[in-house]
N, C-alpha and C positions, 0 to 999 in steps of 0.2 A: 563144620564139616568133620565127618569123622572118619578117620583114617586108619587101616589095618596094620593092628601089632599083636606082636611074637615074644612070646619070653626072649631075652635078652642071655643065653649061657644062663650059666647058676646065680645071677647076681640078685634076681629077685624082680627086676626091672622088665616093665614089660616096653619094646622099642616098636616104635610107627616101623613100617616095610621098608618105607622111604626116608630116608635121613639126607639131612642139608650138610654140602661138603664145605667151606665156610673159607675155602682156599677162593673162590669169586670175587673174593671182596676183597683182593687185592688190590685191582684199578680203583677203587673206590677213593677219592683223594679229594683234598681240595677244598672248596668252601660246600659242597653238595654232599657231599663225603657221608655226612653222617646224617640228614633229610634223606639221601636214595637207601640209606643201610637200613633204617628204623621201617621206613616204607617196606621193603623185601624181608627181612626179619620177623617183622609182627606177622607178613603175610604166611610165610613160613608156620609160625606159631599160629595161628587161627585156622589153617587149612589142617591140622592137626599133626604136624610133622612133631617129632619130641624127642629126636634123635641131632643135634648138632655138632659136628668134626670142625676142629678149627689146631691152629700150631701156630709158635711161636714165628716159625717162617714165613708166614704166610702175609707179610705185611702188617698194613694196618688191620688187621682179622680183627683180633681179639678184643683191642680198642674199642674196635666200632660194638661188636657184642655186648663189650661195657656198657656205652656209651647207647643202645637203643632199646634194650631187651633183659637189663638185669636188673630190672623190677617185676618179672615174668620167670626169675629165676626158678621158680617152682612147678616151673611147666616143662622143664627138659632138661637131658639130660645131656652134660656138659661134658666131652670129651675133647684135650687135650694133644699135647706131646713133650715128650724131654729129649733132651741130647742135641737139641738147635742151642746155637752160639748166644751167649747172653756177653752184650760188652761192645761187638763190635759186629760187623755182616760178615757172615761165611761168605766163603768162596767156591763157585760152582765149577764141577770136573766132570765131565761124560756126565752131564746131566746129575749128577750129584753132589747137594751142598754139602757142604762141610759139616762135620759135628764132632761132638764133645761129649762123653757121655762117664767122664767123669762125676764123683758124691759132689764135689764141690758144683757144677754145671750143672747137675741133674735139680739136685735144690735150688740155686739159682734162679735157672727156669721156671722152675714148679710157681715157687714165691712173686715172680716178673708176673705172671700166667695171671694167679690169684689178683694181682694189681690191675691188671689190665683188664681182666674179666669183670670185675668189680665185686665179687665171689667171695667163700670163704674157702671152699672148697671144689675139687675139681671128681666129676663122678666116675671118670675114665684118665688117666693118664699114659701115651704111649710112646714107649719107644720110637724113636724115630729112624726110618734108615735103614730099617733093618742088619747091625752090629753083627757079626758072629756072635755066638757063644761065647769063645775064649776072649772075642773083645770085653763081654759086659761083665763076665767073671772076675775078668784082670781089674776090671775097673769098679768093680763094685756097685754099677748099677743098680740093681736089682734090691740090693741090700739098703739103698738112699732113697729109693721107690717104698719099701717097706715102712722103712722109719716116720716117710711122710705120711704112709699111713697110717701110721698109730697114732700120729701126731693128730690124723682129722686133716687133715690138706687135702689130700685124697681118697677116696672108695675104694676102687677097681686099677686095678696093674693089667696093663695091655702090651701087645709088640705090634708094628706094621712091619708088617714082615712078609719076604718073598722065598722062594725056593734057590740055591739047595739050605740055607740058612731055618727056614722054617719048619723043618722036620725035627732039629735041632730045638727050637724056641717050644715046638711044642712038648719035646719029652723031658724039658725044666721043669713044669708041673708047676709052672708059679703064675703063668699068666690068665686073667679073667676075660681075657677077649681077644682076638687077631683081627685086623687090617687087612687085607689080603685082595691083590689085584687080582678081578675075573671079568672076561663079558664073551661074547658069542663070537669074537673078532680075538681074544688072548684065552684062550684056555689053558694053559698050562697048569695052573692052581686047580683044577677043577676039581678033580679026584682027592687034592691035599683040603681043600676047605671041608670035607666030609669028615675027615680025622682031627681036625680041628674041634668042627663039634662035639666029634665024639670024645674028646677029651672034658667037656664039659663047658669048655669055652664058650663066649660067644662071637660071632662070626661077622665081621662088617665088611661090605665089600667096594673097593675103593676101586674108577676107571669103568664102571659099568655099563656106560656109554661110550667108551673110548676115547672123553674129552670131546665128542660130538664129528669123531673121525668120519662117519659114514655119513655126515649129510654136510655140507661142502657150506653153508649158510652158516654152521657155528663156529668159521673162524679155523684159523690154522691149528689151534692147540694152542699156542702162545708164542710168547717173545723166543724163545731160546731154541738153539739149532735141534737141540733134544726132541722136544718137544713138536718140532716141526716136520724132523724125520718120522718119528711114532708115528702121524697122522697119518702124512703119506700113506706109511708102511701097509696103515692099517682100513685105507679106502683101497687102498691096493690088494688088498686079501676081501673085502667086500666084494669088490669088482670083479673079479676072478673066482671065486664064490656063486656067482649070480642069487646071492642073497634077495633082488632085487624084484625076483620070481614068487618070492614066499610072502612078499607082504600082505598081498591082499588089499584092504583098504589103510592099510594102516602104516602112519609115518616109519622111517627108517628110527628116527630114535625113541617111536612107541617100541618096535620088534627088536629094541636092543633094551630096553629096560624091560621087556617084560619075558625079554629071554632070561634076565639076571635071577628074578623075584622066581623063575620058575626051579632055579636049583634050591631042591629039601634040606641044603643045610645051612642057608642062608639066614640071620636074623634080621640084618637089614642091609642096606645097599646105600652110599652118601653119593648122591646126585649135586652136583653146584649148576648154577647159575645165577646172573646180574640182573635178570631179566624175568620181571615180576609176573610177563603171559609166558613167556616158559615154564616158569616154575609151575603156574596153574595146570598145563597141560602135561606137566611129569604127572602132576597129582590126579591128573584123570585117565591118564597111563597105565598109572601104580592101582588106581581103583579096578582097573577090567581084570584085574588079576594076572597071574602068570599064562605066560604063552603056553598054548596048547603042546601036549606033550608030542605030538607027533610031527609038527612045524619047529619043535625044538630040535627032536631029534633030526630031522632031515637039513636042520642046519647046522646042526653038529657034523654030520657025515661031510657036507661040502667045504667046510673049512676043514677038517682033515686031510681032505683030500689037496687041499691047498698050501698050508703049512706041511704036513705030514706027520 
């Protein structure tokens, strides 16, 4: 199957639309662990996805990627993160883990990453957490990101990163891509991912679906009280919306992925799932193209009017 991509920013790389968020494979545990990874992985890869987000946080992630799909290493493109704990588990606060984003941790990680991945090299490495400025300044972040690239560890220097910090991260001039949360239910980034592009960057957009907030079948969001209020918050801005008018024929997390792929300054969008007929149905999703510009815009107006 072949799947639609975008130059990727200046990097040269061209990315599928749809990129795999590689945070799914958390639950993944156990003696099955790594049979259900390879299964969903390959399928990922053969449906033509070439975009995969995975972090040191994210569990057993990266292992399993080792461990199913790094003999395929030439079929995608491997993004990362630094500034997650190497040594010990962070500690989660309002919904945010802990990090480090110290030269000594930033390599640390990078080099864990390289192991676990089974890799020599990582094609995106990002920020994690998005840091102030004056945090990665003081720490030298940026500077232990560089080195590893000379060294060949890494390609591409990214941040995930949110507002007001990101306006900041972009007029650094040093990053080859953003992370940036957006969908039809969190606009706030909307207008910032435009200037992100146009800084030459390229543009990934993380939450695209809202962790499956609008259709009540994919689960709370997760274990954590965080995570549990987002969803709420954000069936609750659906609901009140009457989003539910616009569909048409088409599922609630078709009209949320294809609201995403419809912003022009998108490169690509990382979608996760466990669940190998979902992931089929992102991918025939992502194939109908973006939502029609006038269904976009009239659900732009209703969630304005709902948030304000």
């Amino acid at each position: 199957m072949t799947h639609a991509r975008r130059a990727f920013g200046r990097t040269g790389f061209e990315a599928s639309r749809l990129g795999f968020g590689a945070m799914e494979l958390i639950p993944f545990r156990g003696p099955s662990a790594i049979r259900d990874a390879d299964r969903l992985l390959n399928a990922v890869l053969d449906a033509g996805i070439n975009f995969i987000d995975t972090a040191p946080d994210y569990g057993p992630s990266e292992e399993l990627i080792g461990a199913t799909i790094a003999h395929r290493r030439d079929e995608y493109f491997l993004a990362s993160k630094c500034g997650c704990l190497v040594g010990r588990d962070p500690v989660l606060k309002d919904g945010r883990l802990e990090h480090d984003f110290s030269r000594a941790n930033v390599r640390a990680g990078v080099e864990q990453s390289l192991r676990r991945l089974r890799t020599d090299h990582l094609d995106l490495v990002q920020i994690h957490s998005s840091p102030s400025r004056a945090t990665i300044e003081a720490a030298g972040t940026v500077d232990e990101m560089q080195k590893l690239r000379d060294e060949g560890k890494v390609r591409f220097l990214g941040m995930s990163s949110v507002l007001p910090d990101l306006e900041d991260h972009i007029a650094m001039g040093v990053f080859d891509a953003f992370q940036i949360p957006y969908s039809a239910l969190q606009p706030e980034h909307e207008s910032v991912l435009a200037r992100a592009a146009e800084s030459g960057a390229a543009t990934i957009v993380r939450g695209g679906v809202a962790r499956g907030a609008p259709a009540p079948d994919q689960g709370d969001g997760g274990t954590h009280d965080f995570w549990r209020r987002f969803v709420v918050e954000k069936r609750d801005v659906w609901e009140r919306a009457k989003l539910d008018e616009l569909l048409g024929d088409m599922t609630r997390m078709e009209f949320m992925l294809r609201f995403v792929l419809a912003h022009p300054a998108l490169d690509t969008t990382i979608v996760g799932t466990k669940n190998p007929d979902h992931l089929a149905a992102n991918v025939r999703f992502a194939e109908k193209g973006p939502l029609p510009e006038a269904l976009r815009d009239e659900s732009r107006r209703r969630v304005r009017e709902v948030i304000g």
